[in-house]
N, C-alpha and C positions, 0 to 999 in steps of 0.2 A: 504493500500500500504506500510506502515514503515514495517508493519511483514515482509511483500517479500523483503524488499531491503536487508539486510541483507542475504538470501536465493542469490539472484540474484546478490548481490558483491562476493560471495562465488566462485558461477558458472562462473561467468566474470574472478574471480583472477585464476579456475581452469585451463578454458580456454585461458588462457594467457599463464599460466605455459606450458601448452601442447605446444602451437606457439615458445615459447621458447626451448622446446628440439627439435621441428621439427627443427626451425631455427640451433641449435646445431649440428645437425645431414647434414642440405644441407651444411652448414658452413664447416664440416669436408669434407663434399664428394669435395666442390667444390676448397678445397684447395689441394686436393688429386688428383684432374683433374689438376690443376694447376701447383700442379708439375709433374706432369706425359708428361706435354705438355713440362718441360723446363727442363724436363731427356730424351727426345726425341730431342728438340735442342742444347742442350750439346753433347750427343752422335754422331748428324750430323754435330757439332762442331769440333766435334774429330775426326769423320772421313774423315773433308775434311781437319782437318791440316795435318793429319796422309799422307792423297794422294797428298799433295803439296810438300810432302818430298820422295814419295816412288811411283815410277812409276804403279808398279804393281797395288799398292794401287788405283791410279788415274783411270786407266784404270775400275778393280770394281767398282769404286764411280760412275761412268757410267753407269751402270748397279741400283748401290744403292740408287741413286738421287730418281729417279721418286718414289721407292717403298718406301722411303723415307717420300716424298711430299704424298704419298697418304695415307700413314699410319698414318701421322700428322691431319689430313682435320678430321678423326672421335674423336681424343683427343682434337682438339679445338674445335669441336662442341660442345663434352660435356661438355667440361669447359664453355664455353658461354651459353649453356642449364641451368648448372648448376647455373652461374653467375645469370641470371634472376630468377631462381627459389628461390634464396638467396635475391635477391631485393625483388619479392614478398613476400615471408614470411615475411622480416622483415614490409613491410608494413603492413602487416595480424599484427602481434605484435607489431604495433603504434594504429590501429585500436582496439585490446583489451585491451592493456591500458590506452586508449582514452575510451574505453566503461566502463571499470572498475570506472578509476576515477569520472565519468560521472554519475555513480551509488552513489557513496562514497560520490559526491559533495552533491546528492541528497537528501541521509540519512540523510549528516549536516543539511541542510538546514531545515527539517523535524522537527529533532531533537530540533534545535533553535527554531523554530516557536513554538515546545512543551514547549521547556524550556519559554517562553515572554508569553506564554498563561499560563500558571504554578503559574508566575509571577504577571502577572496582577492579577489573580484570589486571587491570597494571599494578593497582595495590597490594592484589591476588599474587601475583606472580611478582611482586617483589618481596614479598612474605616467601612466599616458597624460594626463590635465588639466596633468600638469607639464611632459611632454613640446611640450603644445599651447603651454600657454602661454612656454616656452623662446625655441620658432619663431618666434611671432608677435612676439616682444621682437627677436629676429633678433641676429646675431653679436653679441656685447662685443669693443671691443678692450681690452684688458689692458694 
């Protein structure tokens, strides 16, 4: 399993990166719906100060209202389409760097256990080189 973790943090960090352009990409769109939604209420900003000033004006805005309000309902849907689809991704990109790390802790862990088994062994085996060489010296008298 230590050979694949290393393979399988690769694929994890790949797969993050990609969550993170997707995320970059609804990020752009949904701010681009966002404004689109509030150059639409600016505009019906303008043109109802514009018809509180100018008769003629008022009388169109009559007419402009509803097609207005109805033109508005598909820009904020996409904005809010949008807005969720931006929440999700980024939960998609707490989840792969959640899995990434997940990987990475793993490897440590691995690794350690390698390195304290490494360790012992060499401790191991310099207990026994002492032991060897002890014998072979043969008794001391004191």
């Amino acid at each position: 399993m230590r050979r694949g973790l290393p393979l399988l943090i690769r694929l994890a960090q790949q797969s993050a990166d990609e969550v993170r352009g997707d995320l970059a990409r609804v990020a752009r769109a949904s701010a681009a719906a966002a404004r689109a939604v509030d150059e639409h209420d600016a505009t019906a900003a303008s043109e109802a100060s514009r018809a509180l000033s100018d008769p003629d004006a008022l009388a169109a805005m009559a007419t402009w209202v509803p097609h207005a309000a109805r033109s508005r309902a598909p820009l904020q849907h996409r904005a809010a389409e949008l807005d969720r689809s931006e929440s999700a991704t980024r939960e998609l990109l707490r989840d792969a760097i959640a899995r990434t790390k997940r990987l990475e802790l793993a490897l440590d862990a691995i690794q350690a256990a390698h390195r304290q088994d490494a360790t012992r062994r060499a401790s191991q085996q310099a207990d026994e080189n002492e032991l060897t060489r002890r014998a072979s010296v043969g008794p001391t008298d004191a």
